[in-house]
C-alpha positions, 0 to 999 in steps of 0.5 A: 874583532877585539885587539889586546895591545899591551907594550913596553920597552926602555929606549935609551932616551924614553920608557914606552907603555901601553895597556889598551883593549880595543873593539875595532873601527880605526884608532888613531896614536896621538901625539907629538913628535917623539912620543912613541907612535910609530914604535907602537906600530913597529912592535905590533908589527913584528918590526920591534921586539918590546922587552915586555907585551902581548899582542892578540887580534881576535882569537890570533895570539901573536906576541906573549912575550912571557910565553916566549911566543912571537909570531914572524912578521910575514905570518901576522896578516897585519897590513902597513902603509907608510909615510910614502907608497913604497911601490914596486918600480918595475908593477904597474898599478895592477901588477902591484896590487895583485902583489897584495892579493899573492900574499892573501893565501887563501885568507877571505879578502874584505872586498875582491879586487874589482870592488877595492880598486873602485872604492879607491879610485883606481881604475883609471891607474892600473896599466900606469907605473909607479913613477907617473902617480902622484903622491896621493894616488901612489899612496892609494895603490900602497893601501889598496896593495895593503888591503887585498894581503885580507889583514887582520889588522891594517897599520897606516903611519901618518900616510899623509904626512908627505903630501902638501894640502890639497893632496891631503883633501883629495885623498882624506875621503878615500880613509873615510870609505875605507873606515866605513865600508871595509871593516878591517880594524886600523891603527892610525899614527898622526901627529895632525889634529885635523886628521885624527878629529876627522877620522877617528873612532877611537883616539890613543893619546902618547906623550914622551911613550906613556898611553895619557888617556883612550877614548872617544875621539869627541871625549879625548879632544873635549878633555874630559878627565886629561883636560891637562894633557890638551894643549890649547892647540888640540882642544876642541869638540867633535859634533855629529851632524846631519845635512838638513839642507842649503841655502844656495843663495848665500853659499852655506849648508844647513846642518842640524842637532836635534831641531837646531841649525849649524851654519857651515860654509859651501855645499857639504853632503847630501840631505840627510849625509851625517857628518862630523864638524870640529869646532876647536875650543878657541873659536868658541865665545860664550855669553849669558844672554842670548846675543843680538846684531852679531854676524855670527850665525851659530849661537847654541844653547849649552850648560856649563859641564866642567872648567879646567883652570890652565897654569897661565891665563887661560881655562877650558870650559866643557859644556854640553850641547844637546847631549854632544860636548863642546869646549870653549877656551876662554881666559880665567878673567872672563871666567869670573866675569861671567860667572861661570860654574857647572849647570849654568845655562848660556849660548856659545857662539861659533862663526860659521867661517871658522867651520873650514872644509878640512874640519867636516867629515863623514861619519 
């Protein structure tokens, strides 16, 4: 299901602006504090009236705002999680999520009850009250509530932003079931790159309430053409994977590109799971000749693809890895030493240990 977004409103402190087609599958709104995230999703939702825009979900026109058309918030079928659960106190579990199902009317649900509250895990909390939930259950009743309204489109607003990181682990497979399964499109508001990389098809990048660069999360992250707009702190690749094995000796899961092997620690998956890893552009070192008596256990083979010079001492190099970007964040000086350009051929070098849990996902 196609959703035409475009906004645009004047705060009195910044100029939002969006101008976006997209084909489903969960988008995430990037970007830092104050960039115009969550006004994104207030307009979508109804809450914000933008001084221009038109809103469109599959054949469902529900903002033109040059037609004088806004449709109510309560009648655009649009699902919204927040940043904490907002449950009713008084419902148990069950009693909240048949709320949802109520404000269905008569709309096809993506999945019926039964299934959803076994896809989120929640079973075992349905006779308890919103007060004996942990943050991370209470915020898998709000989106399980949020599912069974049968939205056309499902709004979460950095729905992990209040738990700590444990909370965040445990619940971060749920988004992944519910990205994969469902087939409800979602607009994901975060400021979390860890987040977004695991979680992303699609990735909206907004600074200061201006849409920087769309696409997919692998080329947004990479850079590609907003090299400049990835800050050092974000830069990274995104690679898909797929489980070959373990070594259960060592503590380490074998995954694989194409014939070549990608260390990562622990036992992640099943044998033939395909996962997706970040790899952030500084735990990347590159060289010319292939490297001999390093502890590092992931050397890939790579061609230099671009290199975009930063305004202090560093450069972001894109390479390609078997089809799939890499990025390496290395200073101007080691640019220049190693020669590097485009189509040059040399080995980046990852350390298996610098692969962390939190940076492989499904998908």
């Amino acid at each position: 299901m196609s959703i035409l977004l475009s906004l645009h409103h004047r705060f009195p402190d910044m100029e939002l602006s969006i101008d976006c087609t997209l084909e489903g599958g969960l988008t995430a709104i990037f970007g830092p504090s104050g960039a115009g995230k969550t006004s994104v999703l207030r307009a979508v939702a109804g809450l914000l009236h933008p001084d221009q825009g038109r809103l469109q979900i599959g054949e469902r026109l529900l903002l033109d705002t040059g037609a004088g058309i806004s449709v109510a918030t309560a009648d655009r079928r649009i699902g919204y999680v927040f940043q904490e659960p907002r449950l009713f106190p008084h419902m148990t579990v069950a009693a909240n999520l048949r709320y949802g199902e109520a404000r269905a009317k008569g709309h096809a649900l993506p999945l019926g009850f039964d299934p959803l509250v076994a896809l989120l895990g929640l079973g075992d909390l349905l006779k308890r009250r919103p007060a004996t939930l942990s943050g991370g259950e209470g915020q898998r009743v709000a989106l399980g509530r949020a599912l069974l309204s049968a939205p056309d489109l499902l709004l979460m607003d950095e729905p992990l932003s209040a738990l700590d990181t444990r909370r965040k682990a445990e619940l971060l497979p749920y988004f992944e079931r519910l990205r994969d399964q469902v087939g409800v499109p979602i607009l994901y508001v975060s400021h979390d790159v860890s987040e977004v990389a695991r979680l992303a098809d699609t990735v909206i990048l907004m600074e200061k309430g201006q849409m920087r660069a769309i696409g997919p999360a692998a080329d947004v992250f990479a850079g590609g053409e907003t090299g400049d707009q990835i800050s050092r702190d974000v830069a990274g690749a995104i690679l898909h994977v797929i489980v070959a094995g373990y070594d259960e000796r060592d503590g380490l899961t074998e995954a694989r590109i194409g014939q070549h092997p990608i260390w990562v620690p622990g036992r992640v998956g099943a044998v033939g799971d395909r996962l997706r890893l970040r790899l952030d552009a500084r735990d990347v070192m590159l060289m010319r000749e292939l490297p001999q008596g390093i502890s590092a256990l992931n050397v890939l083979p790579a061609t230099v693809l671009g290199i975009a010079a930063g305004p202090g001492s560093g450069a972001l190099v894109r390479l390609d890895h078997q089809g799939q970007a890499l990025v390496a964040r290395v200073t101007k000086r080691s640019v220049r030493a190693l020669g590097l350009k485009p189509g040059l051929a040399l080995h980046a070098i990852v350390k298996s240990m610098s692969v962390t849990q939190e940076r492989v996902g499904t998908g």
